[in-house]
C-alpha positions as CSV (number, residue, x, y, z in Angstrom):
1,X,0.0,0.0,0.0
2,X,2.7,2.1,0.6
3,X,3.5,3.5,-3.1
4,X,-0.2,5.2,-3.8
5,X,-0.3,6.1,0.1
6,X,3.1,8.1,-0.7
7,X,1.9,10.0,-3.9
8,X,-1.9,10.2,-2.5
9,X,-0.4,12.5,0.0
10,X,2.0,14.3,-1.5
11,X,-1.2,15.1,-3.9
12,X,-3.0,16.3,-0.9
13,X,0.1,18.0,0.8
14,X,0.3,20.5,-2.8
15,X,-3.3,21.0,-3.2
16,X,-4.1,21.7,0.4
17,X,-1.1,24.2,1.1
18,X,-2.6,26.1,-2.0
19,X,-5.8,25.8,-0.7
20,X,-5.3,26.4,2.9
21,X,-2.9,29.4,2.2
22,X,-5.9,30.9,0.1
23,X,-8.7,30.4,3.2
24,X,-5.6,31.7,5.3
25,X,-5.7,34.7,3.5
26,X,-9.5,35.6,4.0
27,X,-9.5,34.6,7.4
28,X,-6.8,37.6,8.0
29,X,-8.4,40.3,5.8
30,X,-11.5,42.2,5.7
31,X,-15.0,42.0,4.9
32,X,-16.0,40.0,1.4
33,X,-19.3,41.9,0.8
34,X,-17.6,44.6,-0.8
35,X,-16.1,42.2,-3.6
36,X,-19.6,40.6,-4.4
37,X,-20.8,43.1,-6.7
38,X,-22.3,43.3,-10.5
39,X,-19.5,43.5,-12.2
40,X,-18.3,40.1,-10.7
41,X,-21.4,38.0,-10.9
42,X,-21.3,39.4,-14.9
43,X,-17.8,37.3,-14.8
44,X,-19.2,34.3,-14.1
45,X,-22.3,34.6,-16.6
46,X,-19.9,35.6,-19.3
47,X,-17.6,32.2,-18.0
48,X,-20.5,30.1,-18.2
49,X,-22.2,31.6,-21.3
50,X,-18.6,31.5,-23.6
51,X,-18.2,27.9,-22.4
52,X,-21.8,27.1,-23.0
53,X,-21.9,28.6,-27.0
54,X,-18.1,27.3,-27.8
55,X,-19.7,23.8,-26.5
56,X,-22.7,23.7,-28.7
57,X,-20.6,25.3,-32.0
58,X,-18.1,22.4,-31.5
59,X,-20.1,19.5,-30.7
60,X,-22.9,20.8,-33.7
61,X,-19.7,20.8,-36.1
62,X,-18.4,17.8,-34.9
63,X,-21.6,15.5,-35.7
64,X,-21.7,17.1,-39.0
65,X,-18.4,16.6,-40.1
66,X,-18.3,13.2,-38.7
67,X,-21.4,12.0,-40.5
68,X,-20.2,13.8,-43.9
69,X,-16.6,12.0,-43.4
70,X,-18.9,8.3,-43.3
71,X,-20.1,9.5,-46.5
72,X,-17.0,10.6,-49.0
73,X,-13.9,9.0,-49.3
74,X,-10.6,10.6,-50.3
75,X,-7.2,11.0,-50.3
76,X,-5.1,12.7,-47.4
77,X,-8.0,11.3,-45.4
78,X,-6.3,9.7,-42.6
79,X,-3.8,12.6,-42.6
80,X,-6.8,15.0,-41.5
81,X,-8.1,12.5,-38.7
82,X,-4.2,12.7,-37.4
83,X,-4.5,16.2,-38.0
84,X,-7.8,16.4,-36.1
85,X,-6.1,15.0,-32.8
86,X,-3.5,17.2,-33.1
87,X,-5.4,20.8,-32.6
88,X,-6.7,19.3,-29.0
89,X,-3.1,19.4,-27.4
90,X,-2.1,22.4,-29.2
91,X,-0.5,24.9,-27.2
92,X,-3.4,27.7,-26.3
93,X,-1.5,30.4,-28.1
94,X,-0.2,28.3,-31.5
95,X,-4.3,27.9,-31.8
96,X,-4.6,32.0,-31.0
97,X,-1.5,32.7,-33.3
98,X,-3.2,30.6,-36.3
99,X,-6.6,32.4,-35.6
100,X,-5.0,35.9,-36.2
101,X,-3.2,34.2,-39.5
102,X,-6.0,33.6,-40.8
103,X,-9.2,35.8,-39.3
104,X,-7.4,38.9,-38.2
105,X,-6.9,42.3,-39.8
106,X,-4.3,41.5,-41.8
107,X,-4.8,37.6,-42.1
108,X,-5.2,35.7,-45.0
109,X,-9.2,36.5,-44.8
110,X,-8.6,39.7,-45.2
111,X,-6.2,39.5,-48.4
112,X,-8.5,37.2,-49.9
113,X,-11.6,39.6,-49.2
114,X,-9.1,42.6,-50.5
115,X,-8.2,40.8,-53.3
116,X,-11.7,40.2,-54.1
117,X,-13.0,43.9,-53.5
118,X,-15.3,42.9,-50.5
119,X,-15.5,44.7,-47.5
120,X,-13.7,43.0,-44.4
121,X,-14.6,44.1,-41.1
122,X,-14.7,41.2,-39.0
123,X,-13.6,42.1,-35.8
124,X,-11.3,39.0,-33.9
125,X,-11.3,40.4,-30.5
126,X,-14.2,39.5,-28.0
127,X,-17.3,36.8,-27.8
128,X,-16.7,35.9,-31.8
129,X,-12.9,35.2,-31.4
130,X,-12.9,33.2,-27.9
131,X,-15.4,30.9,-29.7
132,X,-13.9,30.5,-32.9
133,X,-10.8,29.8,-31.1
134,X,-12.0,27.8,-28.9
135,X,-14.4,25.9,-31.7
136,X,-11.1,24.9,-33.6
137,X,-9.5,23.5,-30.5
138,X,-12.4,21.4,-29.5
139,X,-14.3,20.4,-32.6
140,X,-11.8,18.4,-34.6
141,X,-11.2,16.1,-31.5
142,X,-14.8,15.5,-31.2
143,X,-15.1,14.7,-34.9
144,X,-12.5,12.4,-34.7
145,X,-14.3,10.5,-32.0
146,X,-17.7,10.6,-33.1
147,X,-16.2,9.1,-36.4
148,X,-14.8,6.4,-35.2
149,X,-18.0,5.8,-33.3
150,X,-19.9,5.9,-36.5
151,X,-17.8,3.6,-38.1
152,X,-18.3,1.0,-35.2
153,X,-21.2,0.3,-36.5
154,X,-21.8,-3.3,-36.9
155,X,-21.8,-3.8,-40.6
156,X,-24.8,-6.1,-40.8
157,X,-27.0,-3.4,-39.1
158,X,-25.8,-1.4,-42.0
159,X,-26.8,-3.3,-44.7
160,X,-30.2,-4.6,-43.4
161,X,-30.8,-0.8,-43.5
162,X,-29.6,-0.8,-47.0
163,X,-32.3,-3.6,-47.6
164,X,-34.8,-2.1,-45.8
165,X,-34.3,0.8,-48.2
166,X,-33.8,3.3,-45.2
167,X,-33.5,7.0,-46.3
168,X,-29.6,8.6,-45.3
169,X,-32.0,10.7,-42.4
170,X,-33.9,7.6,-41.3
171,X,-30.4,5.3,-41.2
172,X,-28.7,8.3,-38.9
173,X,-31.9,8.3,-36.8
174,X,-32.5,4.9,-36.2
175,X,-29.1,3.1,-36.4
176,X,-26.2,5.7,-36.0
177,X,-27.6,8.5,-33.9
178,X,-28.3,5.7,-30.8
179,X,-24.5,5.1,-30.7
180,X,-23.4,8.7,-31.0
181,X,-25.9,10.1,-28.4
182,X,-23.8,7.9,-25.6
183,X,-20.9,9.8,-26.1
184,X,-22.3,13.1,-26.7
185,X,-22.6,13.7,-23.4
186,X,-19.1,12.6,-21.8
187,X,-17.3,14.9,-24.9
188,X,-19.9,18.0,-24.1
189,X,-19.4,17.9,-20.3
190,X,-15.2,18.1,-21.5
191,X,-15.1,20.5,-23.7
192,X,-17.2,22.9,-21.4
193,X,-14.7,22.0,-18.5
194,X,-12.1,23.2,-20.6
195,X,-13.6,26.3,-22.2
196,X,-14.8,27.0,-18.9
197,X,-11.2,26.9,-17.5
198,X,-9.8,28.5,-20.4
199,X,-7.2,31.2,-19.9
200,X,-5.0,31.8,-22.3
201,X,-7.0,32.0,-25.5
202,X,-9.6,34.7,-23.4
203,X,-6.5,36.6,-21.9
204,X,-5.8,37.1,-25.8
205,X,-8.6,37.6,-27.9
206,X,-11.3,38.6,-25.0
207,X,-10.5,42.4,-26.3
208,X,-11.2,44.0,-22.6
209,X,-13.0,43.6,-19.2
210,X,-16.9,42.7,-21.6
211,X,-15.7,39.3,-21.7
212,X,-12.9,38.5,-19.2
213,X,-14.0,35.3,-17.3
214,X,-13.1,33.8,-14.0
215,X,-9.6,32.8,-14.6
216,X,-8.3,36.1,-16.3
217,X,-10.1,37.9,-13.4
218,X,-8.0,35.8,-10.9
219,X,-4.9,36.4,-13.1
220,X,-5.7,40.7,-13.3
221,X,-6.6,40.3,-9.5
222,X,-2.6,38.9,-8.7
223,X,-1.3,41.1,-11.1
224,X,-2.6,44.3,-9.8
225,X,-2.3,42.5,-6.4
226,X,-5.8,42.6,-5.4
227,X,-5.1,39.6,-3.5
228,X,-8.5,39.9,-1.3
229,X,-10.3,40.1,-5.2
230,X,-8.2,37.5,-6.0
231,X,-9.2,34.9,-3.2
232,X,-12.6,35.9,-3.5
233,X,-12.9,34.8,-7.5
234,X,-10.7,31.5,-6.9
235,X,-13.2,30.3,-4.4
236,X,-16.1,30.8,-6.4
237,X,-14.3,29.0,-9.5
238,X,-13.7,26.1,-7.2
239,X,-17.0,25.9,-6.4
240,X,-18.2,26.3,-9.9
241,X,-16.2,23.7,-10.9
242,X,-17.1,21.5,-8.0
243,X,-20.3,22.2,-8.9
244,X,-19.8,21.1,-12.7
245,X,-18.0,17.6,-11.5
246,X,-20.6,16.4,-9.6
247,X,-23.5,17.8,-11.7
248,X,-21.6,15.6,-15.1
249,X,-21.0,12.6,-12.1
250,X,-24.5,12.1,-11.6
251,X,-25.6,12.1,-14.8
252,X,-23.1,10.5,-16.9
253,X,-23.7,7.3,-14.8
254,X,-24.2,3.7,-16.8
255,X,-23.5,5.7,-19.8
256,X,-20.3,3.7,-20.6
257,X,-20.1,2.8,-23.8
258,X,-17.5,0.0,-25.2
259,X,-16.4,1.2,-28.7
260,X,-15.2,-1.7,-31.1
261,X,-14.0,-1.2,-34.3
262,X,-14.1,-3.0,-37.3
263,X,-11.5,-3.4,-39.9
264,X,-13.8,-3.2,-42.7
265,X,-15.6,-1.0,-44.3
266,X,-18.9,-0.8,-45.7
267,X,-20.3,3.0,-46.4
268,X,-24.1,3.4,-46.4
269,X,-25.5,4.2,-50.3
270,X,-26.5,7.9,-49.8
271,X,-27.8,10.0,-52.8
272,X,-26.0,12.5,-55.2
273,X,-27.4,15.8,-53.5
274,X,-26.7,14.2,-49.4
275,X,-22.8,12.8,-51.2
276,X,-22.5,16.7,-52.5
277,X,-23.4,18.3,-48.8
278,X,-20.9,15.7,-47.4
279,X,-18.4,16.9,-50.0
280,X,-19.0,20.6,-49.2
281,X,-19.1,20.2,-45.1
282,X,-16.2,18.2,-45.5
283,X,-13.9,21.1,-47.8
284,X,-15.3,23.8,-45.2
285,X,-14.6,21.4,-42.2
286,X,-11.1,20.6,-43.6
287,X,-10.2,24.6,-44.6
288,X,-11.0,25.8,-40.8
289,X,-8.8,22.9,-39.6
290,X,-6.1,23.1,-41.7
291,X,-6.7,27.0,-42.5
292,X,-4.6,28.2,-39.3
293,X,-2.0,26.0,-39.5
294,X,-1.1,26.4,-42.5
295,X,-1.1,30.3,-41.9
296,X,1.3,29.1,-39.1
297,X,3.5,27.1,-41.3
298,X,3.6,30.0,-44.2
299,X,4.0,33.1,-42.0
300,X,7.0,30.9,-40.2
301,X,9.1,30.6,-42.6
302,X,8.2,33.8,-44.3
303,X,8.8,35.5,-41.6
304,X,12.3,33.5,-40.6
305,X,15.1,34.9,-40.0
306,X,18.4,34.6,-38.3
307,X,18.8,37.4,-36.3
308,X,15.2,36.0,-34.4
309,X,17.0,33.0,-33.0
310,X,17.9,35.2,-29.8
311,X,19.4,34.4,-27.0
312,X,16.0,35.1,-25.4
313,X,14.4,32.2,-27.6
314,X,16.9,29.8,-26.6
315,X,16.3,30.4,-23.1
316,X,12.4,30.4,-23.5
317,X,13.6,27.0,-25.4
318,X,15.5,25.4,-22.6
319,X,13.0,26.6,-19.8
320,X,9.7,24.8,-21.4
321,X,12.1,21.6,-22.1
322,X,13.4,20.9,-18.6
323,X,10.0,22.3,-17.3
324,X,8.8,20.0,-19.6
325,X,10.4,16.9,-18.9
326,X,10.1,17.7,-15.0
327,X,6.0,17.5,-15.5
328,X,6.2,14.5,-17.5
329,X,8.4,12.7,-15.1
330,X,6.6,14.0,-12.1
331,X,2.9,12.7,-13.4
332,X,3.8,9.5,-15.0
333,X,5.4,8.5,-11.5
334,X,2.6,9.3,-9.4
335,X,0.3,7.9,-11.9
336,X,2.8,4.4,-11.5
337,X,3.0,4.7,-8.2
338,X,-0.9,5.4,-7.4
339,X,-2.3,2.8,-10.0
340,X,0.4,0.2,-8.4
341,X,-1.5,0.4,-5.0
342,X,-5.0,0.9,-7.0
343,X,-4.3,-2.4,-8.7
344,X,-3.8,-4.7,-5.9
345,X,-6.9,-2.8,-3.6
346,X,-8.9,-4.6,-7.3
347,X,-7.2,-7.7,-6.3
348,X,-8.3,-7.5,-2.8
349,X,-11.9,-6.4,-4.0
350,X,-11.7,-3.3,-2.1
351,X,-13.5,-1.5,-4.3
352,X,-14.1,1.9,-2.0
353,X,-10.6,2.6,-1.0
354,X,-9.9,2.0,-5.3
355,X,-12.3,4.8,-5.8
356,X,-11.2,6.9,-3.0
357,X,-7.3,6.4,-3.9
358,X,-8.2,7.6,-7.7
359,X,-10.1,10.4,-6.8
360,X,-7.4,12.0,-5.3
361,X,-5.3,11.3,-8.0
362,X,-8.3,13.0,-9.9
363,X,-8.6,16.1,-7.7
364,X,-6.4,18.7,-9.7
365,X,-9.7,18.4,-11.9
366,X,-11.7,19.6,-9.4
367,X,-9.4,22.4,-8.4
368,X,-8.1,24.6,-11.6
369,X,-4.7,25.6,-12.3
370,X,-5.3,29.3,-11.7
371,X,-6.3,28.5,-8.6
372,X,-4.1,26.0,-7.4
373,X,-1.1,29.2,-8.9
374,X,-3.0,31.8,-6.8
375,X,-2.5,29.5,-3.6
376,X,1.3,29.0,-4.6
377,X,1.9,32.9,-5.0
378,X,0.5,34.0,-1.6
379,X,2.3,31.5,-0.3
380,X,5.9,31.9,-1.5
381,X,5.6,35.4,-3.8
382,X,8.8,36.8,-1.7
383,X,10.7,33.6,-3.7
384,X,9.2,34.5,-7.5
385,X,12.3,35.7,-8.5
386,X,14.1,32.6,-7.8
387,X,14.8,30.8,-11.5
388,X,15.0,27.2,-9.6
389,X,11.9,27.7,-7.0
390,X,9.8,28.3,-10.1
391,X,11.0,26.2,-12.3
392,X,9.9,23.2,-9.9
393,X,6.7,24.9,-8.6
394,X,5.8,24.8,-12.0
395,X,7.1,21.2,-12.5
396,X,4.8,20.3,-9.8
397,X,1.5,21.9,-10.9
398,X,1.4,21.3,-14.6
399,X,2.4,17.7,-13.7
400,X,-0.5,17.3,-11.5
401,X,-2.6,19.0,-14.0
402,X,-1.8,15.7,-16.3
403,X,-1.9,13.6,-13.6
404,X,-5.9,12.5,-14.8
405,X,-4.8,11.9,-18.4
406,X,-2.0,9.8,-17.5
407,X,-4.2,7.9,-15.2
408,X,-6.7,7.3,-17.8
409,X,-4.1,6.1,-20.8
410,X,-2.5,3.4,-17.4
411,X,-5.5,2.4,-15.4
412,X,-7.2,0.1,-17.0
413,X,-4.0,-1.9,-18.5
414,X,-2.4,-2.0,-15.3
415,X,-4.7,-3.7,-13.9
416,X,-4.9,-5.6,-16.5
417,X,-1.2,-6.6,-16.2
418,X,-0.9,-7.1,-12.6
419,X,-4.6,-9.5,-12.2
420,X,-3.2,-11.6,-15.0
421,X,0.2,-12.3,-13.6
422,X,-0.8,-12.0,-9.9
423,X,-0.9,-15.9,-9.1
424,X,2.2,-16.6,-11.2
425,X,4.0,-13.9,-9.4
426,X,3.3,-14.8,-6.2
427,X,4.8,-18.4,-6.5
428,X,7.8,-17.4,-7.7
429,X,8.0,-14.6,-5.0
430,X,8.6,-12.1,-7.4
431,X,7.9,-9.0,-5.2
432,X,8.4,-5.3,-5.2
433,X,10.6,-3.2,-7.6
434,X,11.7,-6.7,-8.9
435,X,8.1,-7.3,-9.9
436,X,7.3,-3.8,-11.2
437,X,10.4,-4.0,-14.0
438,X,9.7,-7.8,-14.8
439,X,5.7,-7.5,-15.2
440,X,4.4,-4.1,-15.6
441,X,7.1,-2.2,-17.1
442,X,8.1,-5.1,-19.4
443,X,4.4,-4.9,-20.8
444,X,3.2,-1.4,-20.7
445,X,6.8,0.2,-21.5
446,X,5.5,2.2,-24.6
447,X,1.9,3.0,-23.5
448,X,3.9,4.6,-20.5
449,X,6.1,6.3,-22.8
450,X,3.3,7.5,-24.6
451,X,1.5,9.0,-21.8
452,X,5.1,10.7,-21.0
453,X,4.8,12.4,-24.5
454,X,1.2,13.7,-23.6
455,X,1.9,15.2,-20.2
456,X,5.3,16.4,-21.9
457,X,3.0,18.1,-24.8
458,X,0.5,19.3,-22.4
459,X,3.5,21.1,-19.8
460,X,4.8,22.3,-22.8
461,X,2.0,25.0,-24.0
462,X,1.2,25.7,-20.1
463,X,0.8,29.3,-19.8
464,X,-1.3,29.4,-16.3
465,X,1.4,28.9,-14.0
466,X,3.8,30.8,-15.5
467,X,1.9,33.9,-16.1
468,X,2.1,34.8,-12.6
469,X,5.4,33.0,-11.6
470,X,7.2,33.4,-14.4
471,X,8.6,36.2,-17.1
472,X,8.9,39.1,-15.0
473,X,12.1,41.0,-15.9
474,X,15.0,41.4,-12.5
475,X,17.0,43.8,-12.2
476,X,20.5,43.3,-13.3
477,X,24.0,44.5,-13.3
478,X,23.7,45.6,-16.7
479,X,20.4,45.7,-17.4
480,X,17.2,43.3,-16.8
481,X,16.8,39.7,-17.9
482,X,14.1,36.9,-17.9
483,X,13.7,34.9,-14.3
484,X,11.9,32.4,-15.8
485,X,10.5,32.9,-19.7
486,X,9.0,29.7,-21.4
487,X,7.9,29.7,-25.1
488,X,4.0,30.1,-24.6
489,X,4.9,33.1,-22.4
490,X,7.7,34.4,-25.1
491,X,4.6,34.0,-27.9
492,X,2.3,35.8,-25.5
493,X,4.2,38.7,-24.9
494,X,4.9,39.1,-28.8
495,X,1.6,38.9,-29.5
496,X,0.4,41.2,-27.0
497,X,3.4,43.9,-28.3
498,X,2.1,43.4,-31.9
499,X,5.4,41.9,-33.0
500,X,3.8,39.9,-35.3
501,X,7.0,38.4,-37.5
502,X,8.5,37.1,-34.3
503,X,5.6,35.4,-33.0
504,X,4.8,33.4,-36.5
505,X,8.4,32.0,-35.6
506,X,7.6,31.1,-32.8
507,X,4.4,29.6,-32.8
508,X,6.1,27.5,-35.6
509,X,8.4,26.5,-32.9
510,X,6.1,25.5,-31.1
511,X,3.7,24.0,-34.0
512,X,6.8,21.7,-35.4
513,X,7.8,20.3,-31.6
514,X,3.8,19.8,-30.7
515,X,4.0,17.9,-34.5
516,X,6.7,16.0,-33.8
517,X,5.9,14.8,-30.3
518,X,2.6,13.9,-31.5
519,X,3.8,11.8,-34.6
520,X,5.6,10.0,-32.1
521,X,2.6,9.1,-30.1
522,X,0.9,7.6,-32.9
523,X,3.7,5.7,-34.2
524,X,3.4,4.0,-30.6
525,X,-0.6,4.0,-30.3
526,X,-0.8,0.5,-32.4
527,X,1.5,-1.3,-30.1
528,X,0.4,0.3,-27.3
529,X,-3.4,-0.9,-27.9
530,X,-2.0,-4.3,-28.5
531,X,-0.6,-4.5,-25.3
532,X,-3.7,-3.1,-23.3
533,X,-6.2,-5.7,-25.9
534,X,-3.5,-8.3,-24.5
């Protein structure tokens, strides 16, 4: 028991000295009345009301284009569905940098409409661009899925339709939509978490205080140290999202659904006029997808230069790969260590203390990063300018923020693992850190490394943590330099500044290392699913 009871409560020891240094806070100031006025209650409805449209634009699009990609069949189709999982683990501000590319002022919209001689004044900034933004980082991962779940379709149910002579309408209604509508709900209640959470992308493109939401409050709170303001707004976000957990708990019970897929394929006969709306959903699908990264791509290397690898970029470089790393490392062993202990309470058919154990190892969900980073800055803001203190404070919450993704790629084959070898293990006493080399890491060795690459891809485009830790400027002998820059701060700041040439670099940067990583994670996927099938 003693692995998962050692990272259960180092899990409870970080979030409850962030949480216990924010109730510390209130108990020593002054009265909270003040703070619970108009303009804050508008924060939350604006919160919930953003997170609320961006869900219904993304999960709308996302049944459309997965039902038109059932129906056509093309080349560089597979390369969009890779494409499609890619936008989901995009760094925040890659996705804001491609928006501007491409819906901005100057973006390629605009050249096109000027080209054209029509009239372009789309504005980007406020409601329109969080929701666009926030629609192209959700929707393409929700396509993907609700794809795949299409295509699980037994293929005799399709063609007994086919012989029944069902119309495309009546085949969706009756056959497909019974399948989709079970994982509707699970995908809807995520996305809203996140958009509801969402920092970077509304810090951005929220043009002003009309549409700032909880988390940029909390974030303008610290910054123009309004602690009291501050505590006030993380509270109610933690209960917001409490609220939100337990509300998507209760409902999403016995709503499991056990998604096989079949190797072949059989498409439903549709006619011409439903095969040329598939075709047209699926360009105008495709161009948003592809649209901003492409923008990315171009402006990057247009844009290149020499002189822009700085000094400054290599240590924005450096920072967001060992803070990086540190994340991965950190929630990929606590995820080892928790689903170690979790494993053998299944053995014992202690089912409560299982559920207990990996709701703590779930908790950062409940508590968001902004306010888990306010906690931390009351608590130790006379060490911010300390490079090391933040570089590990930061390893330490942006690895517990992946924590639940990690324990959702391990849990089930560990389990697995351990319950099939169990017997045979213990007659040949083959015990401890012995066992964990020889039986689970043997086996799972690449669906671990795999979940590395995720929590390293998520760490990587953090920008919660470090926009209150990190990038302020220190005094120096000869000037001022960085404490701690990372490349989604270094993009921020050059957006925000209107260098626009640097930041296309940079977001390339970041677009060819997210790319990369990503690649990588696919390449393993196949014989990672092998090993949890086996």
């Amino acid at each position: 028991m003693l692995p998962g009871i050692s990272a259960a409560s180092f899990i409870l020891l970080v979030v409850g000295t962030s949480l216990s240094a924010l109730i510390s806070f209130v108990i020593h100031t002054g009265n909270l009345n003040l703070y619970f006025d108009a303009y804050l209650w508008h924060i939350v409805l604006i919160t919930f009301w953003q997170a609320l449209l961006s869900t219904l634009l993304a999960i709308l699009a996302a049944i459309l284009m997965a039902k038109a990609l059932t129906m056509v069949d093309f080349w560089g189709k597979s390369l969009l569905l890779k494409i499609m999982s890619l936008t989901f683990i995009l760094p925040s501000l890659v996705v804001v940098t491609g928006v501007i590319s491409v819906y901005g002022q100057n973006g390629l919209l605009a050249i096109v409409c000027r080209w054209l001689n029509i009239d372009f004044s789309f504005s980007l900034y406020g409601l329109q661009g969080i929701l666009l933004a926030h629609v192209f980082l959700n929707f393409p991962y929700a396509c993907r899925l609700f794809y795949q779940t299409l295509l699980s379709v037994p293929i005799e149910q399709k063609q007994l339709a086919m012989q029944l002579n069902f119309s495309p309408f009546i085949f969706f209604k009756l056959v497909e939509w019974p399948s989709l509508k079970r994982q509707l709900f699970p995908m809807a209640a995520l996305i809203f978490m996140l958009c509801f959470s969402s920092f970077s992308i509304v810090l951005a493109l929220g043009g002003g205080p009309k549409y700032t939401t909880l988390e940029v409050a909390i974030y303008q709170a610290i910054r123009d140290f309004d602690l009291l303001q501050a505590v006030v707004l993380a509270g109610l976000q933690l209960f917001c999202c409490l609220l939100l957990m337990l509300l998507t708990k209760q409902i999403a019970q016995n709503r499991r659904l056990k998604v096989q897929f079949s190797a072949n394929y059989f498409a439903f006969p549709s006619s011409r006029s439903s095969y040329l709306v598939s075709i047209f959903i699926v360009l105008i699908g495709g161009l948003f997808i592809l649209s901003p990264l492409f923008a990315i791509v171009v402006d990057g290397f247009y844009y290149f230069s020499w002189s822009l690898l700085s000094p400054t970029l290599g240590l924005a470089i450096l920072y967001s790969t060992i803070i990086a790393i540190g994340a991965a490392t950190i929630a990929v062993c606590l995820a080892l260590l928790l689903l170690w202990t979790n494993s053998r309470l299944l053995l014992q058919q202690l089912i409560g203390w299982s559920h207990r154990l990996m709701l703590i190892g779930s908790l950062v969900l409940m508590v968001p990063s902004m306010v888990l980073a306010a906690g931390f800055f009351l608590l130790f803001f006379p060490y911010a300018d300390n490079p090391f203190f933040v570089c590990i404070l930061m390893m330490i919450c942006n690895g517990l923020t992946a924590l639940p993704f990690v324990l959702k790629n391990l849990e089930t084959p560990m389990y697995d693992i351990t319950s099939t070898y169990a017997l045979l293990s213990q007659s040949l006493n083959i015990q401890g850190w012995r066992h964990f080399y020889l039986i689970e890491y043997k086996a799972l060795k690449r669906l671990i490394a795999m979940s590395f690459s995720f929590a390293f891809l998520l760490s990587l485009g953090d920008f919660g943590i470090i926009a209150l830790f990190g990038g302020q400027k220190l005094a120096g002998q000869a000037g001022s330099e960085y404490s701690v820059l990372t490349l989604p701060y270094y993009l921020y700041e050059q957006i925000v500044h209107y260098r626009y040439e640097d930041g296309a670099v940079t977001a390339l940067i970041l677009l060819i290392v997210s790319f990369s990583v990503m690649s990588l994670i696919d390449y393993d996927s196949a014989d990672a699913q092998s090993t949890c099938d086996h």
